[in-house]
C-alpha positions in Angstrom: 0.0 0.0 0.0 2.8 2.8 0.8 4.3 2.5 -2.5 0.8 3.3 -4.1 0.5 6.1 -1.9 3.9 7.6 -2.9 2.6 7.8 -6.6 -0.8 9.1 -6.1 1.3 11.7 -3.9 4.0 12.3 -7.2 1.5 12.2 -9.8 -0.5 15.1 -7.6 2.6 17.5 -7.4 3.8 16.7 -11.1 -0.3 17.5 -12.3 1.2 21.1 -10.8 4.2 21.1 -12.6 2.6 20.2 -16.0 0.8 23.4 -15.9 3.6 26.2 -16.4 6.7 26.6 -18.2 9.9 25.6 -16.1 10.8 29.0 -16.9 7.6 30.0 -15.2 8.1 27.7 -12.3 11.4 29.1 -11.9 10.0 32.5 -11.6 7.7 31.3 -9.2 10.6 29.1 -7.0 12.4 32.5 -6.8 8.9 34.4 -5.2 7.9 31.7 -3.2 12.3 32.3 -1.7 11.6 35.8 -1.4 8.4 35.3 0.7 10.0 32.8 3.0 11.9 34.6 5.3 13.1 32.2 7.4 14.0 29.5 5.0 12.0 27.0 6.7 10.4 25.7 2.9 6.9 26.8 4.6 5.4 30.3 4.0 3.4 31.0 7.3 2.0 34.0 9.3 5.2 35.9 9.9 6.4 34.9 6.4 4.1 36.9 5.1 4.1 40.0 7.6 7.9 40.5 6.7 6.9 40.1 3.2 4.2 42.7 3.7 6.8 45.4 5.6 9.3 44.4 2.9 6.9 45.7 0.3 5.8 48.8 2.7 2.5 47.9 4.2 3.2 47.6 7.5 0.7 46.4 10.2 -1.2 44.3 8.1 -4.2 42.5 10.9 -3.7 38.7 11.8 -7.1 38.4 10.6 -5.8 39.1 6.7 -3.1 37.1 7.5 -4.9 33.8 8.6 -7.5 34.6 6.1 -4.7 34.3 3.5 -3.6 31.3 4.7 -6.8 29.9 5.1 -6.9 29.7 1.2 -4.3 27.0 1.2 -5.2 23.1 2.1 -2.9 23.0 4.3 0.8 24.3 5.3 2.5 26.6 1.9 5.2 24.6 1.0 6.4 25.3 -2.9 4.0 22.8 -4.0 1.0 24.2 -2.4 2.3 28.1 -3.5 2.2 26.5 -7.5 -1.0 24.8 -6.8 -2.7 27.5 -5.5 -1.2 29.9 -8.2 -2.5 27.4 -10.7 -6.0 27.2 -9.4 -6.2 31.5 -9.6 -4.8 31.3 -13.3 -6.9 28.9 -14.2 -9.7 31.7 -14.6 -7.6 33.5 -17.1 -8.9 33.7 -20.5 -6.6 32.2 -23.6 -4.6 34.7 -25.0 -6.8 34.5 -28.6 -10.2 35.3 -26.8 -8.6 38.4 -25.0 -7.0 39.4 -28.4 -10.3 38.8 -30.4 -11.9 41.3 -27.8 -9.5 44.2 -28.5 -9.5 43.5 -32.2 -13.5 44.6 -32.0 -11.9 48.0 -31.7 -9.2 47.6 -33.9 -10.6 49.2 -37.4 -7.3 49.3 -39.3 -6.2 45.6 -37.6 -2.6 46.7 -36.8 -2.5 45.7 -33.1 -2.8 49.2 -31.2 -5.7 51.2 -30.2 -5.5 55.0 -29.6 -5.6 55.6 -25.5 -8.4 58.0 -25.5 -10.4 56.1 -27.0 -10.0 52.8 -25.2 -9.9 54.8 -21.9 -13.6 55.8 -22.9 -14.7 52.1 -23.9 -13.1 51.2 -20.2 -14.7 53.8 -18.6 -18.3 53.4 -20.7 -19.2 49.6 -21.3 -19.7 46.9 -19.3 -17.7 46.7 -15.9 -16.8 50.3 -16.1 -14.0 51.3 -14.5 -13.1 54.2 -12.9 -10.6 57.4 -14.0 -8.1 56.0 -11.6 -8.5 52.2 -12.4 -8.4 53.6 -16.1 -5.0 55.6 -15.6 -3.2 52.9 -13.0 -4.2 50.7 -16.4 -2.1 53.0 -18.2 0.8 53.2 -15.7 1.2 49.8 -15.7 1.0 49.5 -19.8 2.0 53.0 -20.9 0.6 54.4 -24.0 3.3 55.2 -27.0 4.3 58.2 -27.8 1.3 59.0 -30.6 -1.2 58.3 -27.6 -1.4 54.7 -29.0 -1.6 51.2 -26.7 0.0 47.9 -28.2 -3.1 45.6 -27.2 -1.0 42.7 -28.8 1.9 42.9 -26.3 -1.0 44.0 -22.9 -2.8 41.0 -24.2 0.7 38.6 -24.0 1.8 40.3 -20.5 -2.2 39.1 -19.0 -1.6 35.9 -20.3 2.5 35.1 -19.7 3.3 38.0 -17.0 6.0 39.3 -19.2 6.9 41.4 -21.9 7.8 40.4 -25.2 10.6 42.2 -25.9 12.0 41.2 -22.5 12.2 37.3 -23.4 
């Protein structure tokens, strides 16, 4: 019986790996280092209030904390951090069907949208967003110089966390 349990226990954590690039999990083994302060290979309570100060929040409440924490089956090893990222990926749409939305406003089908006028769409249709969730959009995915967003590379960056030209 222990041996089948030892594969049923390796196919479970390899299921994780399967999902991302290793370049991906790398990224992810070099967060989950960051987070765990005191190299233990578990990310617990104060893990996570050093890795709030280190970020600037300070006195974050035990109860955000634990409620964090609570999202996890059980102690945040590496495994568990992938898993978990994986399950709140999972939601993501494919590349194509965020691309295939932007392309509605793309008339001339050349991968960019003018910035005024997708702030107004944003800010107009559907789950609107605010001026400032519009303009943090914006800061995080700056506009070209002609006033212009590259909805090809915003579109790779949801779907890969990186930019294009970086790689």
């Amino acid at each position: 019986m222990a041996p089948k349990k030892a594969k049923k226990k390796e196919a479970a954590s390899s299921n994780v790996f399967s999902m991302f690039e290793q370049s991906q999990i790398q990224e992810f083994k070099e967060a989950f280092t960051i987070m765990d302060q005191n190299r233990d290979g578990f990310i617990d309570k104060n893990d996570l209030r050093d890795t709030f100060a280190a970020l600037g929040r300070l006195n974050v409440a035990n109860e955000e904390l634990d409620e964090m924490l609570k999202e996890a089956p059980g102690p945040v090893n590496f495994t568990v951090f992938l898993t978990m990222f994986g399950e709140k990926l999972k939601g993501t749409d494919p590349e194509e069907t965020i691309l295939n939305a932007f392309k509605i406003f793309d008339q001339e089908g050349n991968g960019i949208l003018k910035g005024d006028e997708i702030k107004y769409h944003l800010m107009s249709q559907a789950d609107k967003f605010t001026e400032a969730e519009a303009n943090q959009m914006f800061t995080n995915f700056p506009l070209d110089v002609a006033g212009n967003l590259d909805y090809k590379n915003l579109c790779y960056v949801i779907t890969h966390g990186e930019d294009k030209e970086q790689e």
